[in-house]
TORLOPA-320023 format. One record per residue: x, y, z of N, C-alpha, C in turn; residue number from 1; residue in one letter. Coordinates in steps of 0.001 Angstrom, whole numbers, always signed. Example, Ala and Ser with C-alpha at 12.3 -4.5 7.8 and 13.67 -1.06 7.14 Angstrom:
<pts>
[[+13190,-5690,+7800],[+12300,-4500,+7800],[+13200,-3300,+7800],1,"A"]
[[+12850,-2250,+7080],[+13670,-1060,+7140],[+12900,+30,+7870],2,"S"]
</pts>
This chain:
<pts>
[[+18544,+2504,-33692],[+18922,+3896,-33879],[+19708,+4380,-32674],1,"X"]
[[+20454,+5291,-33117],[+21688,+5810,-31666],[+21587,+7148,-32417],2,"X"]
[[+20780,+8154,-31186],[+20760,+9611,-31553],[+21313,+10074,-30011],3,"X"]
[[+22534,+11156,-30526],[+22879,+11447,-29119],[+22801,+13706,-29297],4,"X"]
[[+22545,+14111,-28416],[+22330,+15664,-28853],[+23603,+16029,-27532],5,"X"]
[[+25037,+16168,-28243],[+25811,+17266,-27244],[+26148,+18749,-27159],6,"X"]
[[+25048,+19298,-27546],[+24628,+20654,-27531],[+23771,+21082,-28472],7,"X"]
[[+23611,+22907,-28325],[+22454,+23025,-28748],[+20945,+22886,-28158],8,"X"]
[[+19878,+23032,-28797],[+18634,+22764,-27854],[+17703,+22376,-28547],9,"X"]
[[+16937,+21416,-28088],[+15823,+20274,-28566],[+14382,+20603,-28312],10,"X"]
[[+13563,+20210,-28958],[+12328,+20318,-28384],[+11628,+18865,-27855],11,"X"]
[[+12303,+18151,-29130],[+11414,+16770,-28510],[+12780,+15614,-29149],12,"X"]
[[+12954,+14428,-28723],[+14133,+13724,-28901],[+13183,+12196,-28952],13,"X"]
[[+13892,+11910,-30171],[+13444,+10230,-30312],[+14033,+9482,-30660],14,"X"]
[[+14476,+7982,-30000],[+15197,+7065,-30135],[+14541,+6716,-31428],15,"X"]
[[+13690,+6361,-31400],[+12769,+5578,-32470],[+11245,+5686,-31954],16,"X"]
[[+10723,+5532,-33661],[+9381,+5863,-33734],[+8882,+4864,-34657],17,"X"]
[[+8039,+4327,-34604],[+7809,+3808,-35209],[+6018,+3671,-34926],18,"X"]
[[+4815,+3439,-36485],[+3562,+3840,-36566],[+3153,+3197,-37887],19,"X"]
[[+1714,+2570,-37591],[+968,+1944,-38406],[-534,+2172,-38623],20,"X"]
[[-652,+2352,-39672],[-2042,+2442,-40148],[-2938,+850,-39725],21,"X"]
[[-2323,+200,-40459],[-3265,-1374,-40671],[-2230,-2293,-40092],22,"X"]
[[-969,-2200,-39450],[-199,-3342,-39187],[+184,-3303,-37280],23,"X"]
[[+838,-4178,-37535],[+1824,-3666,-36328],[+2947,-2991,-36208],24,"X"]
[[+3329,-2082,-35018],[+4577,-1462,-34815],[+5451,-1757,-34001],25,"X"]
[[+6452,-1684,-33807],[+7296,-1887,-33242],[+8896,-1356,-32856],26,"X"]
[[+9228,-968,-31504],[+10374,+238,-32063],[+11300,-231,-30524],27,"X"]
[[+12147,-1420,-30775],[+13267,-1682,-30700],[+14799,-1435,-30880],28,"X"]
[[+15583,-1429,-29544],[+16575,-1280,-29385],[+17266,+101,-29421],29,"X"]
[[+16953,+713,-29656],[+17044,+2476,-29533],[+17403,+3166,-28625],30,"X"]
[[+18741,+3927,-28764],[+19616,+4613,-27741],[+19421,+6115,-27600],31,"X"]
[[+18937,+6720,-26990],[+18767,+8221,-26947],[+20223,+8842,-25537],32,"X"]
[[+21172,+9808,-26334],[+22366,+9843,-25539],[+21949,+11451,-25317],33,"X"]
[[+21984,+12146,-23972],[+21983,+13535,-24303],[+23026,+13810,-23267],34,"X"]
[[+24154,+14707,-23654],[+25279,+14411,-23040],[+25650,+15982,-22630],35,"X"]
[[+24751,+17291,-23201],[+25170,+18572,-23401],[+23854,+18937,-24223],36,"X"]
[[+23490,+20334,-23983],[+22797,+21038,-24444],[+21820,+21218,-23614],37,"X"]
[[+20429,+21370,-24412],[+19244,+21781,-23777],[+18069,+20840,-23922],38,"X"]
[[+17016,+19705,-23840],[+15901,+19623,-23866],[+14738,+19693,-23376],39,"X"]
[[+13927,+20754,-23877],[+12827,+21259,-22833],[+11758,+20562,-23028],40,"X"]
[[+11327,+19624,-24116],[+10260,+18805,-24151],[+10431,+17482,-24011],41,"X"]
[[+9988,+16712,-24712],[+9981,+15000,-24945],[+11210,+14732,-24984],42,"X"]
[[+11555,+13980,-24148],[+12603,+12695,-24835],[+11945,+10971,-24474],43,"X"]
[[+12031,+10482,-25759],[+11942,+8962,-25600],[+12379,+8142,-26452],44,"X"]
[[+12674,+7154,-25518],[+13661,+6382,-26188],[+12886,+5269,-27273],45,"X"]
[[+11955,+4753,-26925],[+11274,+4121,-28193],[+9859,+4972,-28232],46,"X"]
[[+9012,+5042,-29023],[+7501,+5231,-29265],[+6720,+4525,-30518],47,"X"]
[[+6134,+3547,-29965],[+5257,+3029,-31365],[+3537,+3272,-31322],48,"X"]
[[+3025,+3316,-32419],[+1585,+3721,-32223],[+1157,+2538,-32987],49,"X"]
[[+294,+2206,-32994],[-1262,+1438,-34432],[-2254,+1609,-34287],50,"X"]
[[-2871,+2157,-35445],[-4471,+1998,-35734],[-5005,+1012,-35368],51,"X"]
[[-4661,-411,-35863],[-5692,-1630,-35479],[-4788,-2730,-35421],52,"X"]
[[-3275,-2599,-35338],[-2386,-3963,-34808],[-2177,-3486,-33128],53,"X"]
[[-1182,-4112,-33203],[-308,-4319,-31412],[+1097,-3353,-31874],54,"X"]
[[+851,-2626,-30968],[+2654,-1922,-30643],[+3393,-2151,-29630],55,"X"]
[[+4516,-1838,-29726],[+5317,-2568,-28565],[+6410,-1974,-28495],56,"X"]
[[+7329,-1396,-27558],[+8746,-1072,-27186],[+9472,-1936,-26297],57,"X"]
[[+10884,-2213,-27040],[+11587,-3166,-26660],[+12990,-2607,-26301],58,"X"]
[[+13467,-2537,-25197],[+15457,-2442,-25261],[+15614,-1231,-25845],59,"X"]
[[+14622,-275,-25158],[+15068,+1287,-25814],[+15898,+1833,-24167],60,"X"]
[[+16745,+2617,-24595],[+17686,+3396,-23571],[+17210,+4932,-23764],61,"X"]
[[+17433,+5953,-22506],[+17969,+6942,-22414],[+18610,+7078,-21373],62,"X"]
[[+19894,+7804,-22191],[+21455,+8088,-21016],[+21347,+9287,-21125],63,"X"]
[[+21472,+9558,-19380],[+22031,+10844,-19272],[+23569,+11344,-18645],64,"X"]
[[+24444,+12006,-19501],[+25533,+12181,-19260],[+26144,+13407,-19294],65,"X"]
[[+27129,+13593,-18439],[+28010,+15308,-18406],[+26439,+16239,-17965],66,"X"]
[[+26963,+16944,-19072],[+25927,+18629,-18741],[+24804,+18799,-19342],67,"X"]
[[+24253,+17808,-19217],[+22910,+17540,-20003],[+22032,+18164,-19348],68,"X"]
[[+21097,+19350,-19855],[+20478,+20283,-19732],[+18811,+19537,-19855],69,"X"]
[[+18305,+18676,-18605],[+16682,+18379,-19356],[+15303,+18743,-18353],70,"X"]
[[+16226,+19437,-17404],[+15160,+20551,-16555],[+13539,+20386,-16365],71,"X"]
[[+13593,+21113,-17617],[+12103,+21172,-18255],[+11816,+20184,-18966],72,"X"]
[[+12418,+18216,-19474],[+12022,+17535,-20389],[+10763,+16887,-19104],73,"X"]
[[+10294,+15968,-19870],[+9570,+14635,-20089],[+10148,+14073,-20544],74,"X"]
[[+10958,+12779,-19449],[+11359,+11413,-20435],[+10637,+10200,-20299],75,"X"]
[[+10785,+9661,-21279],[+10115,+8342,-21114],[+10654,+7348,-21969],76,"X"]
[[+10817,+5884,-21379],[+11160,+4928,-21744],[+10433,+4415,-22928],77,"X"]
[[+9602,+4568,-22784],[+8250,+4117,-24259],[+7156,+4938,-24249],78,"X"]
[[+6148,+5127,-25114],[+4568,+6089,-24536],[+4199,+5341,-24176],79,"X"]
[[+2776,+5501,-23487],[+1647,+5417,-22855],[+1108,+4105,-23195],80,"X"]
[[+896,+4321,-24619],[-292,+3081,-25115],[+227,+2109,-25767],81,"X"]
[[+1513,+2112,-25777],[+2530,+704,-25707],[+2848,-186,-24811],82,"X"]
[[+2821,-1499,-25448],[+3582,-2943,-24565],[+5130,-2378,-24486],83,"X"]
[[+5449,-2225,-23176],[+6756,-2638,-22739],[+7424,-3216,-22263],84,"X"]
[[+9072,-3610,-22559],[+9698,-4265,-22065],[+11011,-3656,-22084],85,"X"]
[[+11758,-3716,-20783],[+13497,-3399,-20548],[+13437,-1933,-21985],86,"X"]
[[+13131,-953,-21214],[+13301,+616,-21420],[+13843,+888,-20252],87,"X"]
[[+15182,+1473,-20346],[+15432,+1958,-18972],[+16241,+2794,-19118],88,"X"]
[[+16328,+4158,-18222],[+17084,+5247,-18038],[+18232,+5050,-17227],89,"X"]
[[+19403,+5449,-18092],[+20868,+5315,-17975],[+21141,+6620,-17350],90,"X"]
[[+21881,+6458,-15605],[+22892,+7782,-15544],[+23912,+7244,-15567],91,"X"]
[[+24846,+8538,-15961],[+26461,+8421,-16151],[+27267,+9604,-16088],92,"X"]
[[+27231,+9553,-14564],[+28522,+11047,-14905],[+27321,+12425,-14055],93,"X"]
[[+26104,+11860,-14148],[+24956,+13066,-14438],[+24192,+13641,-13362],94,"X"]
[[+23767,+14235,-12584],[+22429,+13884,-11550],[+21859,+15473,-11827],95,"X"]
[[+20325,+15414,-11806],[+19739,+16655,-11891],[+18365,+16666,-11683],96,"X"]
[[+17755,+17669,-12491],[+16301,+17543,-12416],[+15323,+17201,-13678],97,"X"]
[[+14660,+16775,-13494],[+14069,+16627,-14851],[+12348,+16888,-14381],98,"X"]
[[+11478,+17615,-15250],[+10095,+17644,-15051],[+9029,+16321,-14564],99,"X"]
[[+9601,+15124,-15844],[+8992,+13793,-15033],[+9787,+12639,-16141],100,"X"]
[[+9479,+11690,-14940],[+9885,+10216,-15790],[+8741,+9324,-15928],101,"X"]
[[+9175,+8784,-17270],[+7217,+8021,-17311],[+8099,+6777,-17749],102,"X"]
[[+7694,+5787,-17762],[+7415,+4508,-18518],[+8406,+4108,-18467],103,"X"]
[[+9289,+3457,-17621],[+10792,+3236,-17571],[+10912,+1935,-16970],104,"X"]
[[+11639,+770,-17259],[+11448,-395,-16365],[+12161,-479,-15510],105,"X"]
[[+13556,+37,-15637],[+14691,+59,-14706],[+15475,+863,-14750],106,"X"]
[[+16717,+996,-13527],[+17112,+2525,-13547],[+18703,+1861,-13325],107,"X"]
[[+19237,+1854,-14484],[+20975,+1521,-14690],[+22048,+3022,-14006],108,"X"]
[[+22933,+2597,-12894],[+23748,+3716,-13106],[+25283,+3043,-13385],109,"X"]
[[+25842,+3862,-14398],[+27569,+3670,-14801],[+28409,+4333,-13450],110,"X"]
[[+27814,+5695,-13819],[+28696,+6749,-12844],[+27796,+8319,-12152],111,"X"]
[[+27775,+9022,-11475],[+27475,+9580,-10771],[+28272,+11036,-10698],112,"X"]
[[+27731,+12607,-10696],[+28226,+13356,-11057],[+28935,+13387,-9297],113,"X"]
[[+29783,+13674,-9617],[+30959,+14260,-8263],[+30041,+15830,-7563],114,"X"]
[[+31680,+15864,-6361],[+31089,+17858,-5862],[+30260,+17377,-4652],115,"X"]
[[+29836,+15602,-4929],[+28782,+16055,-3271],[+29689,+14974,-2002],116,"X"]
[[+29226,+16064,-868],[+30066,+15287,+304],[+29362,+13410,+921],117,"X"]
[[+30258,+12781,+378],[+29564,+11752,+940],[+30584,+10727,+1868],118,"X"]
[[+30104,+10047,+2526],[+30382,+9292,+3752],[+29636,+7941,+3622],119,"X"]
[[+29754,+7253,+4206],[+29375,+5708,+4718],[+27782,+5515,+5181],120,"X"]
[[+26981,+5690,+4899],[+24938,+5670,+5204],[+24890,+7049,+4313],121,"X"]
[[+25530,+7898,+3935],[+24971,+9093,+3349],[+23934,+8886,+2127],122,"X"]
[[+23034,+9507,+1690],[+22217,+9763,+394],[+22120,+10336,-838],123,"X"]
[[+23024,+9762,-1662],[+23298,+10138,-2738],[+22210,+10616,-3864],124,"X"]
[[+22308,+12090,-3983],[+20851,+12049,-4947],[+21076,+11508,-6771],125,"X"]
[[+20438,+11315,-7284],[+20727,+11064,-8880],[+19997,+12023,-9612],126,"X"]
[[+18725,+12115,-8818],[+17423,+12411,-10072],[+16732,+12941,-8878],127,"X"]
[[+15775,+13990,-9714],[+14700,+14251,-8697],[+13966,+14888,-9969],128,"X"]
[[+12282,+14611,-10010],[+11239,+14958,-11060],[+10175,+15636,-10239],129,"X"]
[[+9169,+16405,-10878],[+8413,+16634,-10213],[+6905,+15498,-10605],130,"X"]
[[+7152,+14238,-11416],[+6490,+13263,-10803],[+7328,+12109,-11646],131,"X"]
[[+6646,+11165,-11296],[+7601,+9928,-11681],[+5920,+8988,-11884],132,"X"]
[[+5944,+7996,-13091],[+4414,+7409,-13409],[+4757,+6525,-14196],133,"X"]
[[+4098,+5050,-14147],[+4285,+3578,-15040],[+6013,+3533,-14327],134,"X"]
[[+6814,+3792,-13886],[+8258,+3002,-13577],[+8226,+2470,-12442],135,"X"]
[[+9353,+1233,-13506],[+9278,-110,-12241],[+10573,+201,-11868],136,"X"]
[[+10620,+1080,-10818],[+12100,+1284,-10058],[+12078,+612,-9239],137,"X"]
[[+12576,-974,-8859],[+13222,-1774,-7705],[+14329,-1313,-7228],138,"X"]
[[+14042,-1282,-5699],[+15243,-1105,-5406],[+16831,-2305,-5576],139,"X"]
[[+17897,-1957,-5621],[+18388,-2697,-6570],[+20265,-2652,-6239],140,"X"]
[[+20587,-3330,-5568],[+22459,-3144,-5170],[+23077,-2959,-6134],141,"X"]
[[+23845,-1704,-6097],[+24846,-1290,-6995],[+26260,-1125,-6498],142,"X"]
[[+27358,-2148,-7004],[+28727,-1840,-6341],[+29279,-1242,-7251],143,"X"]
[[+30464,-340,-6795],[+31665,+476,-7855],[+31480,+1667,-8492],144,"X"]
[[+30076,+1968,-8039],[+29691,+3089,-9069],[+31246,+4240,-8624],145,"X"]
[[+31217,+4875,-9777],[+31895,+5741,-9909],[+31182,+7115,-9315],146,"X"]
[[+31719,+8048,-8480],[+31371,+9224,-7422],[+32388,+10098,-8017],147,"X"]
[[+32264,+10919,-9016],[+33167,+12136,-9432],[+34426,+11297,-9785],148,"X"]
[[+35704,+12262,-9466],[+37279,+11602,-10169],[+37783,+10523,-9142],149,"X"]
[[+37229,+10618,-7420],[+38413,+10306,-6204],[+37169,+9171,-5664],150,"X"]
[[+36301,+8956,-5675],[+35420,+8305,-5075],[+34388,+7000,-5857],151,"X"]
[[+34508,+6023,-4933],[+34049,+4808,-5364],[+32415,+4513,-4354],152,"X"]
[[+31217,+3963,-4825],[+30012,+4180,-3889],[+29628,+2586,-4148],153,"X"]
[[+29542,+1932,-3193],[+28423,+1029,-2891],[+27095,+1325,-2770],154,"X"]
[[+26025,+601,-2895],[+24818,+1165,-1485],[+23978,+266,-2134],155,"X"]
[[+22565,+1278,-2634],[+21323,+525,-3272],[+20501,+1620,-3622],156,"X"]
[[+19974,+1446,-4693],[+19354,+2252,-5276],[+17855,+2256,-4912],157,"X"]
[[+17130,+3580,-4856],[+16015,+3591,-4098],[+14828,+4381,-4781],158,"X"]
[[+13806,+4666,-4533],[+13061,+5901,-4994],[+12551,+6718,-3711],159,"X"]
[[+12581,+7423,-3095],[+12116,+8643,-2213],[+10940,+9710,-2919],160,"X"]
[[+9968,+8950,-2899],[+8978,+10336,-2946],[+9404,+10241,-5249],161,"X"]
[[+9510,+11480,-5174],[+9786,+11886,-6788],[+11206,+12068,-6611],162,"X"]
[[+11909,+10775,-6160],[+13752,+11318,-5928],[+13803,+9947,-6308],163,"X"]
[[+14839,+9785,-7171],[+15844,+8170,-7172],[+16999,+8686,-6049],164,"X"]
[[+17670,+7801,-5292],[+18901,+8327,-4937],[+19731,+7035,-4513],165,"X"]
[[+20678,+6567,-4528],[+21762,+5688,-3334],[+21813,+6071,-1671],166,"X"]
[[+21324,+5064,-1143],[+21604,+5071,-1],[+23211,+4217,+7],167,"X"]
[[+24110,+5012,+645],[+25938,+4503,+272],[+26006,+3320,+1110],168,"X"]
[[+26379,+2348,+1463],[+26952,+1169,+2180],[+28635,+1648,+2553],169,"X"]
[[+28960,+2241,+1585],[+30342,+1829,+1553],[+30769,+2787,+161],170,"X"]
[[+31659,+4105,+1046],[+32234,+5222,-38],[+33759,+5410,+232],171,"X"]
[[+34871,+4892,-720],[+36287,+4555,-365],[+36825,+5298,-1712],172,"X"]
[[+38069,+5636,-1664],[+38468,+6003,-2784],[+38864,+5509,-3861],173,"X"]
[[+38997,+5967,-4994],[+39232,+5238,-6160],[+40443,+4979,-6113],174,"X"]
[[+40266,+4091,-7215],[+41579,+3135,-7455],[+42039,+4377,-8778],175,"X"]
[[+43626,+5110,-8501],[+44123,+6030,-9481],[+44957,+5625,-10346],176,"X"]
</pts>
């Protein structure tokens, strides 16, 4: 499933869902895009439940991109009482706040919202939650990211407290 919300306002957002009485569930590959608007509750990119099988989330995404409004969400890579594997939150273009990140295995960035002054050791913020719980954020070398229209960022990606951010190696201008 590929659900993307570029405006407007959400309460709760789901890649996929998937739920069983007597079997197993399972809720694979699922893209949640929020690129514009508002979400003040849930977003996740997979969620499976069962009564009396095994559930599991697999290769679910959420991207966050442009003016994506999620302030007040909860995101999460999978729920709680699921097996996971490779759920991971996509920025692109984006950096803000969000209430919390749960259940996420890894933290992909494309591109990076512009506007902030950066230099060579500077600290690039991405994200900041007021908690972060179950994510396996390694820190993790990222070359080329894209820094607004004029700027290119090396560094490595980190977690600080309830902050993801880049520490820069190396901030040069783009190739126009």
């Amino acid at each position: 499933n590929l659900v993307t919300l570029n405006g407007g306002s959400a309460k709760i957002v789901l890649g996929g869902l998937a739920y069983s009485e007597s079997g197993d569930a399972s809720a694979k590959g699922n893209s949640v895009t929020i690129s514009g608007g508002t979400v003040t509750g849930a977003i996740y990119g997979g969620y499976a439940g069962s009564n009396s099988g095994s559930a599991e989330t697999t290769n679910n995404k959420v991207i966050l991109f442009g003016i994506a409004d999620v302030s007040g969400a909860d995101l999460y890579g999978s729920n709680l009482s699921a097996a996971k594997t490779n759920n991971n939150l996509v920025i692109n273009g984006w950096s803000g706040t969000v209430n919390s990140l749960n259940n996420f295995d890894q933290l992909e960035v494309r591109a990076v919202a512009g506007g902030q002054n950066l230099t060579d050791g500077s600290k690039l913020q991405l994200i900041t939650a007021n908690k972060i719980e179950g994510c396996e954020f390694k820190e993790q070398s990222v070359e080329d990211i894209q820094a607004g229209v004029a700027l290119t960022v090396d560094g490595t990606i980190r977690q600080d407290g309830n902050a993801l951010l880049i520490d820069t190696s190396s901030v040069r201008a783009s190739d126009q």
